[in-house]
PATORLUM-412808 format. One line per 5 residues: their letters; for each residue x, y, z of N, C-alpha, C. Coordinates in steps of 0.2 Angstrom, whole numbers, plus 5000, padded with zeros to 4 digits. Layout:
! PATORLUM-412808
A) X:Y:Z:X:Y:Z:X:Y:Z ~ ...
//
This chain:
! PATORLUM-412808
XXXXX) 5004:4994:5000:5000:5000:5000:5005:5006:5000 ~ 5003:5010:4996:5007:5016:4995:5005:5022:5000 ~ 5008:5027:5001:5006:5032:5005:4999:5036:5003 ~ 4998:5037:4996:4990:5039:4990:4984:5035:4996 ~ 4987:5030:4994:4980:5024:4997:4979:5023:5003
XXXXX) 4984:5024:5009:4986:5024:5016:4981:5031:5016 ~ 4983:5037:5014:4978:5043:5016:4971:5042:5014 ~ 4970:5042:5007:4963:5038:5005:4958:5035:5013 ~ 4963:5029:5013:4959:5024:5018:4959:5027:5024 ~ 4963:5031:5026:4963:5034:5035:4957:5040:5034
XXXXX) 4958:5042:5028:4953:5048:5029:4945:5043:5027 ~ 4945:5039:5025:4939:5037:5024:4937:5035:5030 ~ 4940:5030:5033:4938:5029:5040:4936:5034:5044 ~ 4939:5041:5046:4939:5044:5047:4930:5047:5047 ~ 4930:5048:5041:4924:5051:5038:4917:5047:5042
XXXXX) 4919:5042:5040:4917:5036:5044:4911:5035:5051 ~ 4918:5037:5055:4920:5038:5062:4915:5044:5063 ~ 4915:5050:5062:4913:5055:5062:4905:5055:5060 ~ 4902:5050:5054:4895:5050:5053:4893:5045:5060 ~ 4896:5039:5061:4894:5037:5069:4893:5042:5074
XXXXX) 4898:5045:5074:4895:5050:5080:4891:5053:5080 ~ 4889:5057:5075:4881:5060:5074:4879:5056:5073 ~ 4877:5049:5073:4870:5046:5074:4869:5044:5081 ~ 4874:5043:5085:4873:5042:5092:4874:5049:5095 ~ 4875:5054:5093:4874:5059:5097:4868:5062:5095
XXXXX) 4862:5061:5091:4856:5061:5088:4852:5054:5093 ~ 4854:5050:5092:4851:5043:5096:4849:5048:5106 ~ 4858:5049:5107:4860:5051:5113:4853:5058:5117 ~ 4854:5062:5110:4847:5068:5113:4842:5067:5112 ~ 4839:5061:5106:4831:5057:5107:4830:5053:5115
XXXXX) 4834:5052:5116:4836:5048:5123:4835:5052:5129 ~ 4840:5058:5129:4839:5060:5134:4833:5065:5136 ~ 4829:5069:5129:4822:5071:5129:4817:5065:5131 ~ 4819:5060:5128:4813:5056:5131:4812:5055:5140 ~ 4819:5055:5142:4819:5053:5148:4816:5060:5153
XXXXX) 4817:5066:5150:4814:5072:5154:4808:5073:5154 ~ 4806:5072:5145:4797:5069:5148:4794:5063:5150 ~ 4797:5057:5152:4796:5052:5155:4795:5057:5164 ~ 4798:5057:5167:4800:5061:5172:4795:5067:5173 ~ 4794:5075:5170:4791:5077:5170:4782:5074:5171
XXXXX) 4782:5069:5167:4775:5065:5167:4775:5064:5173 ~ 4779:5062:5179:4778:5058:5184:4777:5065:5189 ~ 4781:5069:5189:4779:5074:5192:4773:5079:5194 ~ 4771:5078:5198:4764:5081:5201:4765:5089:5202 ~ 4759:5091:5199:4758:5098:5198:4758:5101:5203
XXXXX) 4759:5107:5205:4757:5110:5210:4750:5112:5210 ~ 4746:5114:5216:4738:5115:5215:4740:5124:5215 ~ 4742:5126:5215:4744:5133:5214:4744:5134:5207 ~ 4747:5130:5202:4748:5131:5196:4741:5132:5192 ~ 4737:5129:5194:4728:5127:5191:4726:5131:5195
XXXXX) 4721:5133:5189:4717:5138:5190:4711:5138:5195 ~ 4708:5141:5198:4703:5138:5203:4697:5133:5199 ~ 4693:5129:5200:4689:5125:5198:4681:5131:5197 ~ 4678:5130:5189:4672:5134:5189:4668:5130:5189 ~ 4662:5134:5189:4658:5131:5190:4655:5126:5187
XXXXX) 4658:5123:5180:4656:5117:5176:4662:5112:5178 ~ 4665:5114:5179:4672:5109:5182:4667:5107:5187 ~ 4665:5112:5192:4662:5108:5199:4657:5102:5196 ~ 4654:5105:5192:4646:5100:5191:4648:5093:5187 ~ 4655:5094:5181:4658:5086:5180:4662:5082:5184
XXXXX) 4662:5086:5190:4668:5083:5195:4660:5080:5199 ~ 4656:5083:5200:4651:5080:5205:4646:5075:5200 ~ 4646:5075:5194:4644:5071:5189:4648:5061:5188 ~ 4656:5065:5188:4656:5059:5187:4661:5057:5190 ~ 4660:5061:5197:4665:5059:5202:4674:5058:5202
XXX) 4674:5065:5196:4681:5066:5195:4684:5072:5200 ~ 4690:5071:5204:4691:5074:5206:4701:5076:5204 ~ 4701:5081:5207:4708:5085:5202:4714:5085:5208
//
């Protein structure tokens, strides 16, 4: 192998190398967004944050015994 081919093949590797990592650093932040809204899901709201209950809230919550 000549030095032509030797650079050829190290840079193509290279090139290579390089498309892997952008798919696992794409893989890596699909990943780690999933995991902060898995998480935020499990987090209970504050009762501060909602707004007070009106008066049709009250009547479907006495209806069908949904409560918040």
């Amino acid at each position: 192998m000549n030095k032509a081919e030797l650079v050829n093949t190290l840079r193509k590797e290279a090139r290579e190398i390089e498309a892997l990592l952008k798919k696992l650093q794409a893989r890596s932040d699909y990943l780690r967004g999933l995991a902060d809204q898995i998480e935020a899901e499990g987090r209970k709201p504050d009762p501060k944050d909602e707004p007070p209950p009106g008066k049709f809230r009250k009547i479907v919550d006495k209806i069908y015994g949904e409560s918040r």
